[in-house]
C-alpha positions as CSV (number, residue, x, y, z in Angstrom):
1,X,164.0,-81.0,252.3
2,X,167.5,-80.8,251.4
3,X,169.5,-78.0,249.6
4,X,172.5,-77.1,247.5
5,X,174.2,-74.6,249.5
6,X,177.4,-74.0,247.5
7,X,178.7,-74.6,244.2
8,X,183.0,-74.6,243.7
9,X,185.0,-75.9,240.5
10,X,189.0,-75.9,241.5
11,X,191.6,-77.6,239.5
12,X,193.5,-80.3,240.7
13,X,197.8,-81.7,240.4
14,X,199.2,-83.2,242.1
15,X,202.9,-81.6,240.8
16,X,201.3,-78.5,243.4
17,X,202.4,-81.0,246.1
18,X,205.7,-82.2,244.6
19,X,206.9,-79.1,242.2
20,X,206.5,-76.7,244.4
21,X,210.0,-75.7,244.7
22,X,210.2,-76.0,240.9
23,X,207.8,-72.8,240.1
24,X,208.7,-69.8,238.7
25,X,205.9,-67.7,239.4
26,X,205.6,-67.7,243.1
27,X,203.1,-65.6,243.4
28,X,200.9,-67.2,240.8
29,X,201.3,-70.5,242.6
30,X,200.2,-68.7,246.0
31,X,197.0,-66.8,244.3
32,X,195.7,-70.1,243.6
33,X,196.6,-71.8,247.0
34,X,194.8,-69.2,249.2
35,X,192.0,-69.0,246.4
36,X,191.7,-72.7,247.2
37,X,191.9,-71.9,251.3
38,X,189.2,-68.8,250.5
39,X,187.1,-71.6,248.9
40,X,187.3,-73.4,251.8
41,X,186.2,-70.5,253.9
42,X,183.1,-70.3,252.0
43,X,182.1,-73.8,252.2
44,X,182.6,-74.0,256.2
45,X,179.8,-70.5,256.1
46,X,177.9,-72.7,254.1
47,X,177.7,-75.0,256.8
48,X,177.4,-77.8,254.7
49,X,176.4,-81.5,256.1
50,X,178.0,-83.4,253.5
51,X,180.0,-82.9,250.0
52,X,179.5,-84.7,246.9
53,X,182.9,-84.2,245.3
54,X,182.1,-84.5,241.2
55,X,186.1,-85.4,239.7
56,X,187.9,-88.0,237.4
57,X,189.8,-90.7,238.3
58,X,193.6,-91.5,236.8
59,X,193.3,-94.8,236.5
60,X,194.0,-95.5,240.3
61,X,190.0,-96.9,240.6
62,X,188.7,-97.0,237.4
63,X,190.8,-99.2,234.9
64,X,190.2,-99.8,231.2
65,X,188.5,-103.4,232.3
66,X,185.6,-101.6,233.0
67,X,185.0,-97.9,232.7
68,X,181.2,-96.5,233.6
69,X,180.5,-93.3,232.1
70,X,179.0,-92.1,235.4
71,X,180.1,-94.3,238.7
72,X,179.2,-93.2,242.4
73,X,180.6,-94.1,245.7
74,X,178.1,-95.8,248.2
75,X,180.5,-97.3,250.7
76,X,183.7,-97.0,251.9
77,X,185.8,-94.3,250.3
78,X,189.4,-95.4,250.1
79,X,192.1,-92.6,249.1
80,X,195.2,-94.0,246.9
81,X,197.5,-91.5,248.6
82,X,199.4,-90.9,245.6
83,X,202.1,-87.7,245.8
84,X,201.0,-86.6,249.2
85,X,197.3,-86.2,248.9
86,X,195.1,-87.7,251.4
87,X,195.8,-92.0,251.9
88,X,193.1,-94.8,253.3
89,X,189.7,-94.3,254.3
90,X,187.7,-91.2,254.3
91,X,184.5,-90.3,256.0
92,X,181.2,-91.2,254.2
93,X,177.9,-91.7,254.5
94,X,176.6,-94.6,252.5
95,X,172.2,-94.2,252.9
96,X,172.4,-90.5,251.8
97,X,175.0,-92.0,248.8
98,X,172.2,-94.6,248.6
99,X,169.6,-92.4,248.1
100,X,171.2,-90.3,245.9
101,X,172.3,-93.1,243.6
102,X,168.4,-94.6,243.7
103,X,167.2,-91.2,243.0
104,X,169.1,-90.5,240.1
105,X,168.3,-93.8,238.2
106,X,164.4,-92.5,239.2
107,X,165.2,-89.7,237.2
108,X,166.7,-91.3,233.8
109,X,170.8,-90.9,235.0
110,X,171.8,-94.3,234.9
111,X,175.3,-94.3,237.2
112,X,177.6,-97.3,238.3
113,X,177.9,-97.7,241.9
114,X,180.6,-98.6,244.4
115,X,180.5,-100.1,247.6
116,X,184.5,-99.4,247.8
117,X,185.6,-96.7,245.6
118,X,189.0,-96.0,245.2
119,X,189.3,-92.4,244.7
120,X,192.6,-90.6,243.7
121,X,193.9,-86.9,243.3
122,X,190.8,-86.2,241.0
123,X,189.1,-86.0,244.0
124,X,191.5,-86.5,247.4
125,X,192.9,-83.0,246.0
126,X,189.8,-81.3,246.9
127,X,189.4,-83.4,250.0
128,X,192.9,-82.3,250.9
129,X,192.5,-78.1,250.6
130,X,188.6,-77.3,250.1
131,X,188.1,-79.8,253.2
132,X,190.7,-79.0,255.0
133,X,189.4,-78.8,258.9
134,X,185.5,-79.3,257.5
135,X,184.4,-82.7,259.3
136,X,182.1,-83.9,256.7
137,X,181.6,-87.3,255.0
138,X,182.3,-87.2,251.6
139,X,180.2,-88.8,248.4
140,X,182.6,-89.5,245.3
141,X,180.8,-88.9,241.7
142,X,183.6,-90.0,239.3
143,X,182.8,-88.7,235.3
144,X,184.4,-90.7,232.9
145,X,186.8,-88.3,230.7
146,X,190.0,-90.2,230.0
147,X,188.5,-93.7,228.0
148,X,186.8,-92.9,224.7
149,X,183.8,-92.8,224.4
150,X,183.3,-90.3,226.7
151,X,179.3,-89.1,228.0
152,X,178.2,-85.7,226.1
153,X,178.8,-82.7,228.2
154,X,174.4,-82.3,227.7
155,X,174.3,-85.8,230.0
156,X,176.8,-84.5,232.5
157,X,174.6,-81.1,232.4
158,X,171.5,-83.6,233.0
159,X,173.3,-85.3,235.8
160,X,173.7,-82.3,238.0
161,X,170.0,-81.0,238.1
162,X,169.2,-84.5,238.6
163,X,171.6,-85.1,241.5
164,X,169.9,-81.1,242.9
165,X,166.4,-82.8,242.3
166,X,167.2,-85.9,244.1
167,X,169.0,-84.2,247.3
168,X,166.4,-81.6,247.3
169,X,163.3,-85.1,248.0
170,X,165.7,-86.1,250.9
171,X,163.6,-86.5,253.9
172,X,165.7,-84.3,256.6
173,X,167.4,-80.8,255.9
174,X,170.9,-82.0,254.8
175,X,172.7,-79.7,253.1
176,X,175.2,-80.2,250.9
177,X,178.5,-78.8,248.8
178,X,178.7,-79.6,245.4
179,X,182.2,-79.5,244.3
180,X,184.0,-80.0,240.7
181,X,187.4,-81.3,241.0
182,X,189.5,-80.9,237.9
183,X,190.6,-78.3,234.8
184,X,191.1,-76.2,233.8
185,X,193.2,-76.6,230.0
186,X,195.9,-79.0,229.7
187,X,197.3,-81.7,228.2
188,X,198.6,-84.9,229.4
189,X,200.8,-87.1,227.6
190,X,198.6,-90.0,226.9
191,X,197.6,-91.6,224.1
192,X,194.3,-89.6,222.2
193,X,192.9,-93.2,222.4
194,X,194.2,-96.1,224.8
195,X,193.3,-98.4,221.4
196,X,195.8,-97.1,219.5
197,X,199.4,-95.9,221.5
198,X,202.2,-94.1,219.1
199,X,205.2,-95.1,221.8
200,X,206.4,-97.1,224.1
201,X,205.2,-94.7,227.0
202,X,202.0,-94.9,225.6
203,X,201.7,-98.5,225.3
204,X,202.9,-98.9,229.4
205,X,200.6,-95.9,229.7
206,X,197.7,-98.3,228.3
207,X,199.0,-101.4,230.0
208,X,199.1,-99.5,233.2
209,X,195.4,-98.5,232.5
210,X,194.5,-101.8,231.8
211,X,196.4,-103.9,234.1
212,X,196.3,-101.8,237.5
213,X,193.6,-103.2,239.1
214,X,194.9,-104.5,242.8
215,X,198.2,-103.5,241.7
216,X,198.4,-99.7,240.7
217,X,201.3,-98.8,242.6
218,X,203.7,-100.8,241.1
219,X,203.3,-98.6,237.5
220,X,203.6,-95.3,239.5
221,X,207.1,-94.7,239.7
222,X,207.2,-94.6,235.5
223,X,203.7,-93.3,235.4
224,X,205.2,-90.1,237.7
225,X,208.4,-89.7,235.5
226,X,206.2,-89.4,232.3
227,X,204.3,-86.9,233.6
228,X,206.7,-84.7,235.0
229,X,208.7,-85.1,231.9
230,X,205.9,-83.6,229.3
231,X,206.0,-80.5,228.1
232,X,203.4,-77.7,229.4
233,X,200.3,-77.1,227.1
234,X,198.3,-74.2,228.4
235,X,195.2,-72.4,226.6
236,X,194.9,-69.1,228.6
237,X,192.3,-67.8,226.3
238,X,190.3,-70.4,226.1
239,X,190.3,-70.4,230.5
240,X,189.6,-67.2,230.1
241,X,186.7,-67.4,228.1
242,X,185.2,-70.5,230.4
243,X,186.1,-68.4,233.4
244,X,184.1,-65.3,232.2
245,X,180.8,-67.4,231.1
246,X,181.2,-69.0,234.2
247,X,181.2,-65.7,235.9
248,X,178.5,-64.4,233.7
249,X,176.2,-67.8,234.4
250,X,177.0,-68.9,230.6
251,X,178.3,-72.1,230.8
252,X,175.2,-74.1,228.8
253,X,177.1,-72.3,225.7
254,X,179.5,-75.9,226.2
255,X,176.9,-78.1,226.3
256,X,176.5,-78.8,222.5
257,X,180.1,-79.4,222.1
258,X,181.9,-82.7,221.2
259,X,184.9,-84.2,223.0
260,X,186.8,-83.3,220.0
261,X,185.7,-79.7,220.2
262,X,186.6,-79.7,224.0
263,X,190.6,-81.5,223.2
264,X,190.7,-78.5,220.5
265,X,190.7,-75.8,222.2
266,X,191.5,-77.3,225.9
267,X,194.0,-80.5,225.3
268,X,193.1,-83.6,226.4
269,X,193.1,-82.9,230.0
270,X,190.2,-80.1,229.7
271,X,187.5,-83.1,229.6
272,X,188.2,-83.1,233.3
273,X,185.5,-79.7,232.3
274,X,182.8,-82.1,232.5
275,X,182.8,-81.6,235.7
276,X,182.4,-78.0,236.4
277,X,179.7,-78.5,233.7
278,X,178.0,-81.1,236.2
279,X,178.4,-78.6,239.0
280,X,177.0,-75.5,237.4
281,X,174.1,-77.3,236.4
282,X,173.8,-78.7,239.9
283,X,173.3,-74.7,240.8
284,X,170.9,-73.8,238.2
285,X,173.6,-72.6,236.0
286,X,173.9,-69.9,238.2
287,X,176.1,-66.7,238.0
288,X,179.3,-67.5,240.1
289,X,182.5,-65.9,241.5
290,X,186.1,-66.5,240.1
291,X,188.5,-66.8,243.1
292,X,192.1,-67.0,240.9
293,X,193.2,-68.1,238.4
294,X,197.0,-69.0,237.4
295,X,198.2,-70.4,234.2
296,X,200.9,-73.1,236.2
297,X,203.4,-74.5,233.5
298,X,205.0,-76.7,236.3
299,X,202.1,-78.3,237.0
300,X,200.8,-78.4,233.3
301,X,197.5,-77.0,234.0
302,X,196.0,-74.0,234.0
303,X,194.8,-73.5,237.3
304,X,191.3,-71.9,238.7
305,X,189.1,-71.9,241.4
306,X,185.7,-70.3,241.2
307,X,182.6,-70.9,243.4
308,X,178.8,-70.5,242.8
309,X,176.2,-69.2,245.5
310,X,172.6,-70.2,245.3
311,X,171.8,-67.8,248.4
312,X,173.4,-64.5,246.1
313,X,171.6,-65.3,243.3
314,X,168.4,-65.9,244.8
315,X,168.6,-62.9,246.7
């Protein structure tokens, strides 16, 4: 039978690997780097066989021609390499993502598959600092939350005891890391909804989106500059607040909210929440640990890692 031996959330930018030199808060920047090297630390104890690494995508694999509310990698993994995260193939294992995808349509979570997914930093981050030096294949889970509509936070919620339930049928004793890549609040400067742009950065924005398939790189350069150029939008109380209930095991209390609800009081970047909300539920909604957090204005994001044990709280 296979088990869930660790639960981590950490939030990903890429600015951490570009901006460095930029931040002002030095020793906020480096609470959350070793936080994200003491995550690390607890997954290699957890001696895990394999992570399934739960994050968005920005439009590097997923593009607005066709955008699955849940989509899972069965294949080759293929890293976009974009601002120094991890580039090209990474290790998989395609009949445990098989399995995995079979038994979670047996279980009423309907998800896309790929055969070649195309991550980006919504996951390759995590690859890059929770995995650094753990030789493990990796199984993508990409949430839609950038192309309206996106799934309720009570199906993501679904998708995670499912995805337990299904590793836990496996036939040998793999164990696994379930990580959330992504969070905490910010908020990007995109367009509320790709259907209806209010500039012309919005409208290459959308064309990027829409058009990138095969040919991503070749919007990056502008892509990069608008996002370096917005303006930091941080919601320290309401990371706070998520941080604690996570802490506390609390995180259901999200489940009934809307997108709008989530935009409100986290920007449009804290849907990338849906998938600490996946995680936790992976772990039973379980009391967790918070590692760091740092409010990062040079990276636009508040920043946190936190981690989950199933062994502490069953003990």
């Amino acid at each position: 039978m296979g088990e869930v031996v660790l639960g981590v959330g950490a939030s990903h930018s890429t600015l951490m690997n570009t901006h460095w030199d930029q931040v002002r808060d030095v020793e906020g920047a480096e609470r959350f780097r070793d936080a994200l090297y003491a995550a690390r630390d607890k997954i290699a104890a957890a001696r895990p066989d394999v992570a399934v690494i739960i994050g968005s995508n920005h439009f590097r694999g997923i593009w607005l021609d066709l955008v699955p509310p849940f989509a899972l990698g069965v294949g080759e993994v293929i890293s976009s390499g974009e601002a120094k995260t991890p580039k090209g193939p990474q290790k998989s294992d395609p009949l445990f993502a098989q399995a995995l995808a079979d038994g979670l349509v047996g279980r009423g979570t309907e998800v896309a598959i790929s055969a070649r997914m195309q991550i980006d930093h919504g996951q390759s981050h995590a690859i890059q600092y929770l995995l650094d030096g753990i030789d493990i294949p990796v199984v993508p889970l990409m949430v839609n939350v950038f192309a309206a509509p996106l799934p309720r936070l009570d199906r993501c919620a679904q998708l995670g005891r499912n995805l337990t339930a299904t590793i836990r049928e496996q036939a040998d004793d793999r164990r696994a890391v379930v990580i959330a890549s992504g969070g905490l609040s910010h908020q990007l400067p995109w367009p509320s909804r790709w259907q209806d742009p209010h500039s012309e950065d919005e409208e290459f924005l959308v064309q990027a989106w829409l058009n990138g398939r095969g040919d991503w790189e070749r919007y990056d350069a502008r892509r990069r500059q608008i996002i370096t150029a917005a303006s930091p939008v941080i919601f320290e109380d309401f990371d706070a607040e998520f941080l604690t209930r996570f802490e506390r095991g609390e995180l259901e209390h999200y489940l009934p909210w809307t997108s709008e609800q989530v935009e409100a009081a986290a920007g449009n970047g804290g849907q990338e929440l849906r998938t600490w909300l996946t995680m936790a539920a992976a772990v039973g909604f379980a009391p967790g640990q918070r590692l760091a957090y740092s409010p990062m204005p040079e990276w636009l994001t508040g920043m946190g890692v936190a981690v989950i044990d199933p062994a502490v709280t069953r003990g």
